[in-house]
N, C-alpha and C positions, 0 to 999 in steps of 0.2 A: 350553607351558602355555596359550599365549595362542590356539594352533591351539585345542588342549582347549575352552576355553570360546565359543568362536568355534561350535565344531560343536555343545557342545552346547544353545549358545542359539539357531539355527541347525534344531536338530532340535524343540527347544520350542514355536517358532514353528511348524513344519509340524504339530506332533501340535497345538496349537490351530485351527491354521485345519483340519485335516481333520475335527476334532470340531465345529467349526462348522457345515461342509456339510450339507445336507440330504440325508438318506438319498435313493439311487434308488428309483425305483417304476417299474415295467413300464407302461406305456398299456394304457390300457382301450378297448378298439372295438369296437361290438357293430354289426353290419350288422342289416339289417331280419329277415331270415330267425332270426338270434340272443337277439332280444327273447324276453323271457319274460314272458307276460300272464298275471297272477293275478285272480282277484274281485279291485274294488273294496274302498277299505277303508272297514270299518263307519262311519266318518264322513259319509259319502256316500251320496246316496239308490242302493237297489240297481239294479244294471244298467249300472255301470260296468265296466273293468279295468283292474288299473293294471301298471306296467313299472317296478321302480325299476333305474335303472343306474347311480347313486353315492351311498355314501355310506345312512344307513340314517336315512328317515324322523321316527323316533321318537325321534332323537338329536341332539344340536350336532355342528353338523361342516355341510359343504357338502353340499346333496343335490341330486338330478336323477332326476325321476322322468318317467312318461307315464300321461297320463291318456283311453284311447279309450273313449268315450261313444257309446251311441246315437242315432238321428236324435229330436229330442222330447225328450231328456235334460234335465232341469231342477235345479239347486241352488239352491236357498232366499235369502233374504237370511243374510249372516254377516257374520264377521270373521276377521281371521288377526292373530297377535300381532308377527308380521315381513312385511317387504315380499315380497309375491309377486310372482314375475316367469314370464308367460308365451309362450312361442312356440304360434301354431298351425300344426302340422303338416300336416294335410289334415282338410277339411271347414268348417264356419264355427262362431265360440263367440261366443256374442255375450256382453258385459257388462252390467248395468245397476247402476247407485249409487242408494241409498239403501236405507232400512225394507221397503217394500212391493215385491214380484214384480211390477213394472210392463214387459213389453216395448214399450209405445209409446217408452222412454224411453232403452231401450239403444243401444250400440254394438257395431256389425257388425265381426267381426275374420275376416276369411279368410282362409286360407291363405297361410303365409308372414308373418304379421303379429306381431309381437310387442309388446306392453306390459308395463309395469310399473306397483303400485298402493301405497301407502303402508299401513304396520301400522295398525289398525284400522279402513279404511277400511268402511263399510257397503255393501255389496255384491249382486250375484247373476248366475247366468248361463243362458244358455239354450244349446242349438246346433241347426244345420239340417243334417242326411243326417250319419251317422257320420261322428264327430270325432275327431281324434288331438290331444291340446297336449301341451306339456312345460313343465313349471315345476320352476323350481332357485329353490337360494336356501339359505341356513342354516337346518338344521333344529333343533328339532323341529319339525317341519309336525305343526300343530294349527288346527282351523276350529271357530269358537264361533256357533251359528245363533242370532239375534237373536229366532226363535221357537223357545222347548225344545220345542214339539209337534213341530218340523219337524228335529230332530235325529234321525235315524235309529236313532245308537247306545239312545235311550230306547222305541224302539215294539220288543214282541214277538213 
């Protein structure tokens, strides 16, 4: 009897801990060739495209997307309501902080370079010769332009 309860407290234990584990998941590896570039999304002035490879923008959850820009590419001042964090890939994006599209004022990010910026920081960016970045981070990835003329999604 004592074997009995022995096994079966024994097998209770294992069916908890394997309920515990975290489900497997397959990796995910997209080589350059793999990406898949769509238009930009309407939050962004037109002429961008973007690559998401995890995880799906408009939702909570971890995202990882790409954002390739052309050379002269310009985004407004804004905000983001979470910390944005970006790699740049190849080309250069510059940053500048504050209200007003000032590029005396920005900072030069080339290739290879990454930063991070706090949620609601006032912002904007520029870049020089086609740009690739990647920015992750928990989504919903949402950008609020501190000018509504300068929101995209509102011009016809």
């Amino acid at each position: 009897m004592k074997k009995f309860f022995a096994l079966a407290a024994a097998t209770g234990i294992a069916t908890f801990a394997l309920a515990q584990t975290p489900e497997k998941h397959e990796a995910s590896i997209y080589e350059l060739s793999q990406i898949k570039w769509q238009h930009g999304p309407a939050a962004l002035p037109a002429g961008a495209k973007l690559a998401v490879l995890e995880g799906d923008p408009a939702k909570d959850g971890p995202i990882t997307m790409r954002l390739l820009m052309p050379d002269g590419y310009k985004i407004p001042p804004h905000t983001h309501p979470k910390v944005e964090h970006v790699t740049v890939i190849s080309g250069t994006f510059n940053l500048g902080m504050g209200e007003k599209f000032d590029e005396s004022g920005g900072h030069e990010m080339p290739a290879g370079t990454f930063g991070f910026w706090p949620a609601g920081m006032k912002h904007f960016a520029w870049v020089k010769g086609e740009t690739i970045i990647q920015l992750h981070g928990i989504g919903p990835w949402t950008i609020t332009y501190l000018n509504p003329a300068d929101d995209p999604r509102r011009k016809e």
